[in-house]
ChimeraX commands (.cxc) that place a marker at each C-alpha (Angstrom):
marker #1 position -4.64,-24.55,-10.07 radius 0.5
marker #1 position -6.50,-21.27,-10.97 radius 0.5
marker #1 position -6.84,-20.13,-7.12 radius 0.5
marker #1 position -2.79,-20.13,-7.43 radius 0.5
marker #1 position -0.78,-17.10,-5.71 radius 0.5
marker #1 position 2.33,-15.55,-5.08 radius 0.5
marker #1 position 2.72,-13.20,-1.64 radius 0.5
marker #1 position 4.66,-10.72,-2.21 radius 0.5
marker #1 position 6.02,-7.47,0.39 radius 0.5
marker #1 position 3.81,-4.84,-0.22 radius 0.5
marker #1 position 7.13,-2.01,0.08 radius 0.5
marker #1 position 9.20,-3.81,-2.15 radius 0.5
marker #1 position 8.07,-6.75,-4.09 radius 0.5
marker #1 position 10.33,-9.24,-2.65 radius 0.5
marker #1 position 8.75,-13.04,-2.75 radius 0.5
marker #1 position 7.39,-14.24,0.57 radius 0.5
marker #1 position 5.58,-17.23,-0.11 radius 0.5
marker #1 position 2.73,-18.64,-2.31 radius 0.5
marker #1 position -0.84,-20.09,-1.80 radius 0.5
marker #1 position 0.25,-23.66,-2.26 radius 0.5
marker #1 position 1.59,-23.46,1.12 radius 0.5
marker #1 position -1.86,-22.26,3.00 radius 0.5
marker #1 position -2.77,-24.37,5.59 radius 0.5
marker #1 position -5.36,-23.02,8.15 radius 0.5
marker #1 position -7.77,-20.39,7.99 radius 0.5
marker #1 position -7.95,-16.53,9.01 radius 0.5
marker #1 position -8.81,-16.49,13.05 radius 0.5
marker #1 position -11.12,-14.52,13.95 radius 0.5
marker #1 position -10.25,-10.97,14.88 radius 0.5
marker #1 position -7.11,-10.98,12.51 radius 0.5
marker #1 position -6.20,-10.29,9.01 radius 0.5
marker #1 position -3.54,-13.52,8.30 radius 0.5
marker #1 position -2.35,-15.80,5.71 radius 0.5
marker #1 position -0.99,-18.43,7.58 radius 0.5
marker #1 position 1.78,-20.88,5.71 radius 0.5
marker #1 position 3.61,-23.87,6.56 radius 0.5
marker #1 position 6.67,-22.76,4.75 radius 0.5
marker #1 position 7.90,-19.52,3.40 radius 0.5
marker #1 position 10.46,-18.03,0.92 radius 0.5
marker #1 position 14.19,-17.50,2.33 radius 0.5
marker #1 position 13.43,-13.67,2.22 radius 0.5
marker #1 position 11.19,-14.29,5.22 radius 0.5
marker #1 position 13.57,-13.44,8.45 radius 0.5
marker #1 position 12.57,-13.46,12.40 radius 0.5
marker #1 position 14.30,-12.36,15.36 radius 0.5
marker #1 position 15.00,-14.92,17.88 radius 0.5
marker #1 position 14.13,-12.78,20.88 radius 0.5
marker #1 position 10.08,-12.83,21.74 radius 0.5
marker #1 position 7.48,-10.11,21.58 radius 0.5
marker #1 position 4.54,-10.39,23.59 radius 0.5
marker #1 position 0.85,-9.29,22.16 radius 0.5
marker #1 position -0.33,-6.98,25.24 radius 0.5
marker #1 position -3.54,-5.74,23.14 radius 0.5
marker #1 position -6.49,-7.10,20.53 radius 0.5
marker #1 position -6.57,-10.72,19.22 radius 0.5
marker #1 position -2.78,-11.39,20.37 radius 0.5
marker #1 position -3.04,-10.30,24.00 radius 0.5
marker #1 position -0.86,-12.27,25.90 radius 0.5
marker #1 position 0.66,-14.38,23.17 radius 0.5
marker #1 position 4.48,-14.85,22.58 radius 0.5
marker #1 position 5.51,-14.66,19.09 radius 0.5
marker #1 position 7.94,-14.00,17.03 radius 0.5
marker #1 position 7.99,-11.12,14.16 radius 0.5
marker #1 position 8.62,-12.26,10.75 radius 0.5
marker #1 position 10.39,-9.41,8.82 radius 0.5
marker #1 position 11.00,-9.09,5.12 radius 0.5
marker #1 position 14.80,-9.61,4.38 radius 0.5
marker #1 position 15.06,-6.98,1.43 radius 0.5
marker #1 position 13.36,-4.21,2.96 radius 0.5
marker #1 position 12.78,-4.60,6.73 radius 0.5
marker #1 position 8.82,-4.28,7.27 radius 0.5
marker #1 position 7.45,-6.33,9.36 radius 0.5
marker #1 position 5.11,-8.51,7.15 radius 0.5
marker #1 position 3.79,-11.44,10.03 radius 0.5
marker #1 position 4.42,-13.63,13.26 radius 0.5
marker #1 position 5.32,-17.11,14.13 radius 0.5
marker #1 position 3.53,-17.88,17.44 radius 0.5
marker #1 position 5.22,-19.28,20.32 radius 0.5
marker #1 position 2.79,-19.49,23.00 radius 0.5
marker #1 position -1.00,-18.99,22.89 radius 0.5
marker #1 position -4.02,-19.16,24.36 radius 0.5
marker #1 position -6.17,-22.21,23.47 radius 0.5
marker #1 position -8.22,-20.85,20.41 radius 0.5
marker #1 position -4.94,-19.85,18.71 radius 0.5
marker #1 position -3.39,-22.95,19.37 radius 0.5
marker #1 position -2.94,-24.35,16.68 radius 0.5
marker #1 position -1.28,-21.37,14.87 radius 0.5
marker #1 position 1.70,-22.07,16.91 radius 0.5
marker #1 position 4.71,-22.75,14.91 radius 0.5
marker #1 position 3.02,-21.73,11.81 radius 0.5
marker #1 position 3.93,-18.84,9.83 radius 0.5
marker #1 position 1.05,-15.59,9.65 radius 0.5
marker #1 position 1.31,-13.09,7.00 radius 0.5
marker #1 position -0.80,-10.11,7.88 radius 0.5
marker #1 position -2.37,-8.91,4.64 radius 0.5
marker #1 position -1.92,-5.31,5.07 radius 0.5
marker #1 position 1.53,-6.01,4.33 radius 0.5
marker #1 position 0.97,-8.58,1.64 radius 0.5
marker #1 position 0.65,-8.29,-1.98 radius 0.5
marker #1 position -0.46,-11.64,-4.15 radius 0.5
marker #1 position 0.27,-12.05,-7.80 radius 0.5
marker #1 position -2.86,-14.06,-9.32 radius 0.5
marker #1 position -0.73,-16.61,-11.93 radius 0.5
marker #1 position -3.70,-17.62,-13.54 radius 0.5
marker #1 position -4.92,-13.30,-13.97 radius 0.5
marker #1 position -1.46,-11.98,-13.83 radius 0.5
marker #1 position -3.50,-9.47,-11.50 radius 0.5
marker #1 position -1.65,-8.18,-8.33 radius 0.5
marker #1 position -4.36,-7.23,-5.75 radius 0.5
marker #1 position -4.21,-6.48,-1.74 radius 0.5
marker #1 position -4.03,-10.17,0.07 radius 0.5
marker #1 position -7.19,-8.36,2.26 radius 0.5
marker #1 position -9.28,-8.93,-1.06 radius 0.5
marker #1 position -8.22,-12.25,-2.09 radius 0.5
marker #1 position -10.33,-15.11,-1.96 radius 0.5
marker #1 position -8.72,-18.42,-1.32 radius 0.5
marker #1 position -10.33,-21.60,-1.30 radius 0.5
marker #1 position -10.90,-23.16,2.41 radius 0.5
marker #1 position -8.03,-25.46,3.77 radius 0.5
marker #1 position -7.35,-26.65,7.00 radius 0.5
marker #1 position -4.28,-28.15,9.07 radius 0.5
marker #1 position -5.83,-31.99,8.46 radius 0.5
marker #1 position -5.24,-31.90,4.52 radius 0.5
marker link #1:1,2 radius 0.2
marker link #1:2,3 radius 0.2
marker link #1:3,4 radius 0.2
marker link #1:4,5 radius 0.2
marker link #1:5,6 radius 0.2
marker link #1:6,7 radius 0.2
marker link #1:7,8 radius 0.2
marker link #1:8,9 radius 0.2
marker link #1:9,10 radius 0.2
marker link #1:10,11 radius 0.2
marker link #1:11,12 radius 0.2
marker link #1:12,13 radius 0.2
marker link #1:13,14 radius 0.2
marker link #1:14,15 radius 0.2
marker link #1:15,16 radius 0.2
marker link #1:16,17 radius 0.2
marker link #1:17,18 radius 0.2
marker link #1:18,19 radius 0.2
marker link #1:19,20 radius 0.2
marker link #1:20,21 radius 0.2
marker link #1:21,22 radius 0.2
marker link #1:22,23 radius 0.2
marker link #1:23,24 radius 0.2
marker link #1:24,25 radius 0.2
marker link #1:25,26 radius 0.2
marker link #1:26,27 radius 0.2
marker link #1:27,28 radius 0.2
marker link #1:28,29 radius 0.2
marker link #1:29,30 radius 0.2
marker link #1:30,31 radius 0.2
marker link #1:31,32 radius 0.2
marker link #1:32,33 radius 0.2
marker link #1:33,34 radius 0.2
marker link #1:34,35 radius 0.2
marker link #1:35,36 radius 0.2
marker link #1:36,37 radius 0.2
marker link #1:37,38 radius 0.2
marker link #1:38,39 radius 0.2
marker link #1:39,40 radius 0.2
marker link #1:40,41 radius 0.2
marker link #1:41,42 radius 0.2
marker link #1:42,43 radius 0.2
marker link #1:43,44 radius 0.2
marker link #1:44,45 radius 0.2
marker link #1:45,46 radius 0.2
marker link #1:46,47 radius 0.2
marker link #1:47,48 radius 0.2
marker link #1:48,49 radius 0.2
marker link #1:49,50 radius 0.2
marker link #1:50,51 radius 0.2
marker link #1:51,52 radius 0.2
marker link #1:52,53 radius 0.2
marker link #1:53,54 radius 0.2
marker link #1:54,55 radius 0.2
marker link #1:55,56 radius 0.2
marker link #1:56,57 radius 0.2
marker link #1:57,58 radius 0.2
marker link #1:58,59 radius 0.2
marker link #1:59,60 radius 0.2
marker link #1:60,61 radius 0.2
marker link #1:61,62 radius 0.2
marker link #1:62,63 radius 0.2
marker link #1:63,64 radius 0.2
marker link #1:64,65 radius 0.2
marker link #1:65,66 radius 0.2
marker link #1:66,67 radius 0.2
marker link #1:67,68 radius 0.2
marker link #1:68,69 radius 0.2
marker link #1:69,70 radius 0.2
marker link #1:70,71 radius 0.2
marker link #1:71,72 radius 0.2
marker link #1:72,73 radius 0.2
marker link #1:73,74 radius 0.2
marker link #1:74,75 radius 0.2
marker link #1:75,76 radius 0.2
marker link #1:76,77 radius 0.2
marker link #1:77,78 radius 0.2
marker link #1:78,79 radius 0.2
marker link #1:79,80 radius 0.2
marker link #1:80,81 radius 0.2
marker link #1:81,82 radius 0.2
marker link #1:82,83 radius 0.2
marker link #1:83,84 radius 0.2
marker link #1:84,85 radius 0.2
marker link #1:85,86 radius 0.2
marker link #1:86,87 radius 0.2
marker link #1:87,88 radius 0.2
marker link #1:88,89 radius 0.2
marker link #1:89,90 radius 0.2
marker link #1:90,91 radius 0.2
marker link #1:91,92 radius 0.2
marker link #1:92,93 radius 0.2
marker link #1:93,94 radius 0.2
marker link #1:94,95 radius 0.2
marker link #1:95,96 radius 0.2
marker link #1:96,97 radius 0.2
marker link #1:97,98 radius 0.2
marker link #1:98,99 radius 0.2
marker link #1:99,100 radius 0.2
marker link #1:100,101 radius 0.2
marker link #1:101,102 radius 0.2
marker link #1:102,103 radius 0.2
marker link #1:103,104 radius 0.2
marker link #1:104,105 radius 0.2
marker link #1:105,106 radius 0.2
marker link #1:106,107 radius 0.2
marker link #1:107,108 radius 0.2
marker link #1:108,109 radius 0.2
marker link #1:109,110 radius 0.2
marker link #1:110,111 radius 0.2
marker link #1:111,112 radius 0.2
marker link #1:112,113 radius 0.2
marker link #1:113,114 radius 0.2
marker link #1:114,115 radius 0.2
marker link #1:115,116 radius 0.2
marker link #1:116,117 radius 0.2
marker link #1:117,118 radius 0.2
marker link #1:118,119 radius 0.2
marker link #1:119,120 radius 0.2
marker link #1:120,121 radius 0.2
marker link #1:121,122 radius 0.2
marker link #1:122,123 radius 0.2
view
């Protein structure tokens, strides 16, 4: 598929993910890709943060780190209020810290400027 990508961290290349594993789109008032799976590079701390500002106020979560270099490169919600719902259990890339490698381009651009087709939780 031409829309194919590869997510990599943004401070050290390491592979994160790829696009065939999208499943939901970008909430409102945050800058996500949000997977059902991720790459074994993707680590999280089994002790919960909780959001106490912006879109994540009051949410438990946990960070998703990169393995290779540390940065913190997502979340994995926990507990939510009702519109984020259905993140919960998912994993969310925030695309400041995300790099994707177009296979069909072989361009690398910020994961803020790609364009994904829509998908959705039901396909």
């Amino acid at each position: 598929p031409k829309e194919c990508a590869v997510f990599h961290c943004r401070c050290c290349w390491t592979v994160l993910g790829d696009s065939l594993q999208l499943c939901a789109q970008e909430p409102p008032g945050l800058s996500l890709l949000v997977c059902f799976k991720v790459t074994n590079d993707v680590t999280w701390e089994d002790s919960l943060l909780v959001g106490l500002e912006g879109a994540l106020l009051g949410c438990a979560y946990n960070l998703l780190s990169c393995r290779s270099c540390g940065l913190a490169v997502g979340f994995i919600l926990y507990s939510a209020a009702s519109d984020l719902a259905y993140l919960r259990g998912l994993f969310c890339f925030f695309k400041n810290s995300i790099l994707c490698y177009h296979l069909e381009s072989q361009m690398i651009i910020e994961a803020s400027k790609a364009d994904f087709p829509a998908v959705t939780l039901k396909k």
